[in-house]
C-alpha positions in Angstrom: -15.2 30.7 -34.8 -13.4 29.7 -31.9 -12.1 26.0 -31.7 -13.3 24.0 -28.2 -11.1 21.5 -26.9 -12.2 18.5 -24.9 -10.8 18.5 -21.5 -10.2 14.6 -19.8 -10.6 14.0 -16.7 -8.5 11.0 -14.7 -8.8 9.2 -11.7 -5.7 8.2 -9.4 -5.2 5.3 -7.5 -3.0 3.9 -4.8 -1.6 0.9 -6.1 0.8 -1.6 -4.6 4.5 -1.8 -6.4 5.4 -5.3 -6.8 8.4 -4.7 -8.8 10.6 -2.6 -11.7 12.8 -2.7 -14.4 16.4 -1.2 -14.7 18.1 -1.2 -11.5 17.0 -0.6 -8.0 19.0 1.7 -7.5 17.4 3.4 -10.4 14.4 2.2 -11.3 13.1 2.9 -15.0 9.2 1.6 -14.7 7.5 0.3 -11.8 5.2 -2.8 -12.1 2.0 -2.3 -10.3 -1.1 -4.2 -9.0 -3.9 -2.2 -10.8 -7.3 -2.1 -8.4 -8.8 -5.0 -10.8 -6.0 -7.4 -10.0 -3.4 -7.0 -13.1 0.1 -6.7 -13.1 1.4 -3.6 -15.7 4.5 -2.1 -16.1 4.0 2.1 -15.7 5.0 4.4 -17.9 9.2 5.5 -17.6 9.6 7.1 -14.3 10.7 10.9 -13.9 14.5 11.0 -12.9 13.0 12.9 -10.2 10.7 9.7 -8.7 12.8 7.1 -9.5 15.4 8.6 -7.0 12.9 8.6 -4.1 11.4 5.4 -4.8 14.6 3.5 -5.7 15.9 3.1 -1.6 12.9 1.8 -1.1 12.8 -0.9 -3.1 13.7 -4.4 -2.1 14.4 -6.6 -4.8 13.5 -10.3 -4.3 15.1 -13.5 -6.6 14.2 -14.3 -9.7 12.2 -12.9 -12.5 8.0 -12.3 -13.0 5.8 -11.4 -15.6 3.3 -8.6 -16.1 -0.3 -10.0 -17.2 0.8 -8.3 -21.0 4.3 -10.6 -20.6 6.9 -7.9 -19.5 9.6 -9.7 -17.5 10.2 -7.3 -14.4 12.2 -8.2 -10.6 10.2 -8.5 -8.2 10.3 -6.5 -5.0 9.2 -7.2 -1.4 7.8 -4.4 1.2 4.9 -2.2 1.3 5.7 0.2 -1.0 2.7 1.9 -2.2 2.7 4.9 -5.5 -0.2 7.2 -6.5 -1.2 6.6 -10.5 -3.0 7.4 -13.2 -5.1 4.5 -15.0 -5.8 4.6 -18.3 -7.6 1.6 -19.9 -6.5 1.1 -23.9 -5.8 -2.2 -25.3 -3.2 -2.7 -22.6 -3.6 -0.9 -19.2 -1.4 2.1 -19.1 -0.5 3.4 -15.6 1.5 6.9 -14.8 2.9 7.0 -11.6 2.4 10.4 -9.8 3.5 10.3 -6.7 5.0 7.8 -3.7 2.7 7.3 -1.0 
């Protein structure tokens, strides 16, 4: 008998960055507007992105807060990534690609 596996399909968005954590020089997660208004930290970012999104970054003073509580800088600009949504107890958001 042969064994079937489920295959999921997901939906990307283009979501606005409106900041990150580590450095901006290299970022480790991006915190993005997700299409129904919260703030969520992505999943860690390939060394790969992080070093073409990182120049474009422009961090901004002080500190803010995802809607979950995650402290992250915040960044000015129009910088806009592709991403997987996932919806669990907490949204959970994969950056694919910069825009």
């Amino acid at each position: 008998m042969q064994r079937r596996s489920k295959i999921r399909h997901a939906d990307t968005v283009e979501t606005i960055v409106v900041g990150f954590t580590g450095t901006a020089r290299h970022p480790r997660t991006l915190a993005v507007r997700l299409p129904d208004g919260r703030v969520a930290l992505s999943q860690r970012l390939t060394t790969a992105l992080a070093s073409r999104i990182g120049p474009r970054l422009a961090p901004q003073p002080g500190r803010a807060s995802t809607t979950a509580g995650d402290s992250y800088t915040p960044v000015g600009g129009d910088v806009v990534v592709e991403v997987v949504a996932g919806t669990t107890r907490h949204p959970v958001a994969t950056v694919v690609r910069l825009r």
